[in-house]
Structure formats: C-alpha cells, structure tokens
C-alpha positions as CSV (number, residue, x, y, z in Angstrom):
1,X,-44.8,-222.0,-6.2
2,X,-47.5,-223.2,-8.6
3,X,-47.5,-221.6,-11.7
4,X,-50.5,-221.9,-14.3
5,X,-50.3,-220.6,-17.6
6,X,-54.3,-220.1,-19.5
7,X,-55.3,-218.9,-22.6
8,X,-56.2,-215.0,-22.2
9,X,-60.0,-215.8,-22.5
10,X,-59.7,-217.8,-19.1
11,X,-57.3,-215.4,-17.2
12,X,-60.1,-213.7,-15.4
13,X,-61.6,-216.9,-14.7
14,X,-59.2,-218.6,-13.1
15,X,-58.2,-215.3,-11.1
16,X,-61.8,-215.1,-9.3
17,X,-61.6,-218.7,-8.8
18,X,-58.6,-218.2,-6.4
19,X,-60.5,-215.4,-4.5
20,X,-63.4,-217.5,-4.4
21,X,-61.5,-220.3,-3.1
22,X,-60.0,-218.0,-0.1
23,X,-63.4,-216.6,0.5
24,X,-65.5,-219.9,0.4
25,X,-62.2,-221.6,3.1
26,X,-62.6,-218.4,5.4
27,X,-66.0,-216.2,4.7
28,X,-64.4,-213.6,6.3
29,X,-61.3,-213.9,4.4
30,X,-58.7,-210.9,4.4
31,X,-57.6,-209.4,1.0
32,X,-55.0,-207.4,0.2
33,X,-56.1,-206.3,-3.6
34,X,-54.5,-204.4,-6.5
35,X,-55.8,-201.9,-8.7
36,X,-54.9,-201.1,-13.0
37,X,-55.3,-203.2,-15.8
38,X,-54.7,-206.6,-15.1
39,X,-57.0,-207.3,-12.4
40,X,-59.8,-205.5,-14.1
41,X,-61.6,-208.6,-15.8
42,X,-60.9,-210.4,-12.2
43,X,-63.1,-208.2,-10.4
44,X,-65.7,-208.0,-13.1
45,X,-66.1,-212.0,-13.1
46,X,-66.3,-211.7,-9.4
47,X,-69.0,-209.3,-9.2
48,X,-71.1,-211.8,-12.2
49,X,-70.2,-214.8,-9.5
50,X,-71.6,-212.6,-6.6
51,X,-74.6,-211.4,-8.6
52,X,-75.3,-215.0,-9.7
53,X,-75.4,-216.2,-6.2
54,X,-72.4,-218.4,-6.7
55,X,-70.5,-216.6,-4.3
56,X,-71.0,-214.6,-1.3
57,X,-68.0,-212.1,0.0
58,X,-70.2,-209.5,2.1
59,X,-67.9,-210.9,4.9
60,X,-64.7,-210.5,3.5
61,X,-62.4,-207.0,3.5
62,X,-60.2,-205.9,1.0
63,X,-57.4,-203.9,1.6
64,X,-55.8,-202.0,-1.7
65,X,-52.3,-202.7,-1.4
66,X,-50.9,-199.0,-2.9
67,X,-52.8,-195.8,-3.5
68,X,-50.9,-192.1,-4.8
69,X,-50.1,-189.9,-2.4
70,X,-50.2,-186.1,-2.7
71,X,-53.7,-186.2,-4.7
72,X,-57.5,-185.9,-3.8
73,X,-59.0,-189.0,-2.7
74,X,-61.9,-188.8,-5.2
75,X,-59.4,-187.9,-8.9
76,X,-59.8,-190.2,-11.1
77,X,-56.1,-192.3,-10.9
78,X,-56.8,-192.9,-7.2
79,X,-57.3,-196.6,-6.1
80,X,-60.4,-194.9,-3.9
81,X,-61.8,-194.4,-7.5
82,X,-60.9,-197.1,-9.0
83,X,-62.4,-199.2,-6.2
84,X,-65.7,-197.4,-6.3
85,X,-66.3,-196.5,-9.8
86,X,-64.5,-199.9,-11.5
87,X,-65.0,-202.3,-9.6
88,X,-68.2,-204.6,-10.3
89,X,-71.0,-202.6,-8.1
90,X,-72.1,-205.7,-7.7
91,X,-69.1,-207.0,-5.8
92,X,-70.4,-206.3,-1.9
93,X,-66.8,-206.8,-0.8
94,X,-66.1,-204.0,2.0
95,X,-62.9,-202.3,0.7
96,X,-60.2,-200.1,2.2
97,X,-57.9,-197.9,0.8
98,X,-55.1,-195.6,1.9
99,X,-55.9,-191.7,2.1
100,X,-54.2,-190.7,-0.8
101,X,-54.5,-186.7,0.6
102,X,-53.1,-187.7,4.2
103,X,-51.3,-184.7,6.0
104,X,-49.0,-187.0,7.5
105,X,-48.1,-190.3,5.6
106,X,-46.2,-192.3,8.5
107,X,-49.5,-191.7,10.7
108,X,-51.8,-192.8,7.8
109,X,-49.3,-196.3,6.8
110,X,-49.7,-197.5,10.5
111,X,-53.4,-196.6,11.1
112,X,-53.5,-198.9,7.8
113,X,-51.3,-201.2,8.5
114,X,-53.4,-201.6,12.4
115,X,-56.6,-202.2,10.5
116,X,-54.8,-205.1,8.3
117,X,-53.2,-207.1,11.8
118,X,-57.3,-206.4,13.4
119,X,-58.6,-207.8,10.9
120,X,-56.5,-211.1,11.4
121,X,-53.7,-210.6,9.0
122,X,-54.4,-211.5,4.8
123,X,-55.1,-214.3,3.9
124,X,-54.7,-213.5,0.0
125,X,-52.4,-211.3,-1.6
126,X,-53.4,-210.3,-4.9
127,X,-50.3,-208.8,-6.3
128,X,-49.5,-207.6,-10.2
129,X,-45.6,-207.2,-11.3
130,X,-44.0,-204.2,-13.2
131,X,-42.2,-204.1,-15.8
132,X,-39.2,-203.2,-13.9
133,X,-40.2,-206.1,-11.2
134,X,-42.1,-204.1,-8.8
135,X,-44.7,-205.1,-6.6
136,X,-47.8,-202.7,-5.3
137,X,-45.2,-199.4,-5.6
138,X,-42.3,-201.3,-4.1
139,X,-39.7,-200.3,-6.7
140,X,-36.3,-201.7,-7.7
141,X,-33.9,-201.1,-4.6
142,X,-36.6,-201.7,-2.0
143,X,-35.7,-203.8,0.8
144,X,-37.5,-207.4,1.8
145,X,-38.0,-205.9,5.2
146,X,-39.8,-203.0,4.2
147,X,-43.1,-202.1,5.9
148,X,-45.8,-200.0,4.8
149,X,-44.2,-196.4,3.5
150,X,-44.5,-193.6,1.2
151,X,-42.3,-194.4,-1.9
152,X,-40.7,-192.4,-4.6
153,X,-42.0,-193.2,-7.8
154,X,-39.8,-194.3,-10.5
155,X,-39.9,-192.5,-14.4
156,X,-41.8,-195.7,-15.6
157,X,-44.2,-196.0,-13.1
158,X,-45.4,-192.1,-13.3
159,X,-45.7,-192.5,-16.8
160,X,-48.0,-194.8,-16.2
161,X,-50.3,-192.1,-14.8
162,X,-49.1,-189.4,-16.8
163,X,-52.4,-189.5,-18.9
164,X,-54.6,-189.3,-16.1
165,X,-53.2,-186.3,-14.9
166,X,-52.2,-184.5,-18.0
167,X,-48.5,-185.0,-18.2
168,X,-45.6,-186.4,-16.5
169,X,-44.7,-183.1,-14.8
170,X,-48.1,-183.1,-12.8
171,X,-48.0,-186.8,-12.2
172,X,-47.5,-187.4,-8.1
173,X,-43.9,-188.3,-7.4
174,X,-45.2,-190.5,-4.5
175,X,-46.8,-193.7,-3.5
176,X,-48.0,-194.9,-0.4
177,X,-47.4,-198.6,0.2
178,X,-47.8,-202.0,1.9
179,X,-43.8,-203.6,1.9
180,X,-42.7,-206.2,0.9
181,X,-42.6,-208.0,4.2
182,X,-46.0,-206.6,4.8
183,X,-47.3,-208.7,1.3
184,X,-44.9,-211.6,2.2
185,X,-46.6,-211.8,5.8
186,X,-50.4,-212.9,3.8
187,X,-50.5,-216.6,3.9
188,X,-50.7,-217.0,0.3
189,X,-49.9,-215.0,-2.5
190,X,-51.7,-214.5,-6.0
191,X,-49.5,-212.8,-9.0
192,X,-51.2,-212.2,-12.0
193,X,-49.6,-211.2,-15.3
194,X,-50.7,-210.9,-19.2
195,X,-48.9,-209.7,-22.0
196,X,-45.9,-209.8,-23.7
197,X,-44.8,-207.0,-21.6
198,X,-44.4,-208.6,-18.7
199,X,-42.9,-211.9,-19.7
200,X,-39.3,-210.2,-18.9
201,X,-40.1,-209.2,-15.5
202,X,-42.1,-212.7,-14.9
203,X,-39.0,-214.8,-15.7
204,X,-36.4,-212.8,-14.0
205,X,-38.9,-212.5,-10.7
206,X,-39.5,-216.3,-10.8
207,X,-36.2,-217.9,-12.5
208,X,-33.9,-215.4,-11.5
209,X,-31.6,-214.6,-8.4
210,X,-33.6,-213.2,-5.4
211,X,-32.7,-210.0,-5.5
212,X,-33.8,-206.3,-4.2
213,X,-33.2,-205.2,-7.7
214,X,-36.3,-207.2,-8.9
215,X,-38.5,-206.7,-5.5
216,X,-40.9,-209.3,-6.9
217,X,-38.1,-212.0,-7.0
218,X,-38.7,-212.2,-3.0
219,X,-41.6,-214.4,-3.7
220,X,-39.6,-217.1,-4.6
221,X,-39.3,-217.2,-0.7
222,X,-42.6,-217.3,-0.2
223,X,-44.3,-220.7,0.8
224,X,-47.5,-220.6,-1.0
225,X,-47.8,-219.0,-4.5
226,X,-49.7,-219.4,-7.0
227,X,-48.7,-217.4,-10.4
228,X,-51.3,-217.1,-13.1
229,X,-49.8,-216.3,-16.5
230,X,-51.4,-215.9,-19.8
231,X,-49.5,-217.5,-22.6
232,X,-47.3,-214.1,-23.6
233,X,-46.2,-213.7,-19.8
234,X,-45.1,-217.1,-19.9
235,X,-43.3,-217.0,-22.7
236,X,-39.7,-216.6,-21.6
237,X,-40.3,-219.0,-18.7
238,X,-37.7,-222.1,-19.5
239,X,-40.9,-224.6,-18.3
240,X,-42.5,-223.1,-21.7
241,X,-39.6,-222.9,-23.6
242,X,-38.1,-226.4,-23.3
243,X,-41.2,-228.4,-23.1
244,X,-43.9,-226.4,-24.3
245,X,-45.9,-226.9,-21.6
246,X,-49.1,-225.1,-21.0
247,X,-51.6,-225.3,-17.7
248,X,-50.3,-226.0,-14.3
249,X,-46.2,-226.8,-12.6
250,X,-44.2,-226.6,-10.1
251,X,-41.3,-224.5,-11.1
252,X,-38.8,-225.9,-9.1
253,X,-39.0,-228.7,-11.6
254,X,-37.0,-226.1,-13.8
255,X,-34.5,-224.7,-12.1
C-alpha cells in the first residue's frame, strides 16, 4: 500500500495522473469510477488533460461503482447525472452506470456486473471512503465476499442526499452496488480522501484491524493500492504523527 499525502491544491492532480497512468499502460483500460465530491476536481483535470491533447481515453470504459435505486435515471442525485452533466464534457471516456429505476435489481447487478468481466475485468478502482468506512454503498456490516447487490442505506449516507431530494423522508432507502470482492477483484485500487472529515475513517481503514465493521479496512488486503490523502485526511495517520512526514510511504513501515 503506497500512501501519498499532497497539499489540497495538488490532490486533483495527482488523482488524474493515476488514471492517466492506467490509461496510457492499457489504452483501453477498465475503470470502475465514483461519483460526489471528492473526485469532482479529478475528473475536471482529466477532461483539461484530454482537451489539451495530453491524454487520450476514447478507448477506455468507466464503470460507476454505485448509483440510487428506486429513482428516475435522469434526477439530479443519480450517478447517470452526475456522469453526464459534471463530469468534464470534454472527458470522451465511454461511461456506464447502473439503472437506478430497474424493475428488478438482481437482474440489473448481473447484466452489470457481465459488462465489467466482457470488458476484461478493471484495471483501476477509483474508490472514496465514508465517514463510517464505507466503500461505493458498501456499509458497515457488509461482507468481503459480497458481490454486486442492492443495499440498505445507512442514516448518514441518506443524509447525504437529503438535500437533493427535499428531505430525509423522501431520500431512497437503497443503493445498488459493486461488493467488495467485486472492487477488490480490479488489479489496483485508488482511494482518495480530503478533509478533516475523513481522517477518522482513513486511519481506522488503513491502521486499524481488518474488519467488516470498517468495509474499507479490506483494502489492507489488497496487493496494489495507492491512497492519496490531502494533509487533513492524513492527519491521524501515525506515519504523520510521529515523523511529520508529508509525500509518499509505505505504511507497513508503521505498523
């Protein structure tokens, strides 16, 4: 596991230079991508990089790694809009998403699911943490050998969307999902965290016991990682703590 800790005027950066990286090694590179906040200035240095000629992804496909169930495909908290309205124009990367609207959820997680393993498998998983430790909408509880699934939502993450839909009452209950041994199977892994937020979850997902209870402390078992951390994520992390280190390590060096 590499971890690199930047200054928050280089996260987005460093982020698109780890896609780029994927996608210059395998043009048609697979991606498994995330949607909110934290990833936003990601895919908006991207889309400059692609505009600029410095990068080309037309061959690669993304694959959104969660979406809401229970809702239109085109309201505005759906990963199917925030892939086609957010996300650079600019960006020609071919993206797929899971029908938030599907009749039948266990149908509509395998058809997606198919499209991942025809496409070759991913080769990147871009992957955000919660601040209860979830990863994509795999919540606290959820097994390492879960596949692809529609989830309940915890309080904290429907509050999340409460805005978008008004209140918490008519925020969707549900998720649809890749699992976690569906994100562990990509060959590599990116997590990406800012703020002071998440510097809880980061250090108890990286420093603390693998656990089901904190479904992003399964990457600890993962063979390549790479964790990108501005400096307030980092903060509880005892690499920063003891030694004030800043840029990149090898947290077993730590523990």
């Amino acid at each position: 596991m590499r971890i690199e800790i930047v200054d928050v005027e280089q996260f987005a950066s460093a982020a698109a230079g780890v896609l780029c990286e994927t996608v210059r090694a395998r043009p048609q590179a697979v991606l498994g991508l995330p949607s909110g906040h934290t990833p936003t200035g990601m895919y908006r240095e991207l889309g400059r990089r692609v505009a600029a000629g410095e990068i080309d992804v037309s061959g690669a496909r993304g694959f959104a790694i969660d979406e809401l169930y229970g809702v239109p495909n085109a309201h505005p908290a759906t990963n199917a809009t925030y892939f086609r309205e957010r996300v650079d124009p600019a960006l020609s990367l071919h993206k797929l998403v899971m029908d938030s609207a599907t009749p039948d959820w266990e149908v509509e997680c395998a058809r997606f699911v198919s499209q991942i393993a025809e496409a070759g498998g991913l080769d990147l998983a871009v992957l955000g943490i919660g601040r209860n430790g979830h990863l994509a909408f795999n919540e606290p509880g959820s097994a390492f050998d879960s596949v692809a699934r529609r989830v309940a939502l915890t309080r904290a993450s429907r509050e999340a969307y409460a805005a978008a839909f008004g209140s918490l009452e008519s925020t969707p209950a549900y998720g649809l999902t890749l699992g976690l041994a569906d994100l562990m199977a990509a060959r590599s892994v990116l997590l990406l965290a800012g703020g002071a937020s998440k510097a809880g979850p980061v250090a108890l997902a990286l420093e603390g016991p693998v656990t089901e209870d904190v479904p992003a402390s399964v990457l600890q078992r993962h063979a390549d990682v790479t964790v990108l951390l501005d400096r307030e994520a980092a903060a509880n992390l005892v690499g920063t703590d003891l030694l004030g280190l800043s840029g990149p390590f090898d947290k077993h060096l730590f523990l």
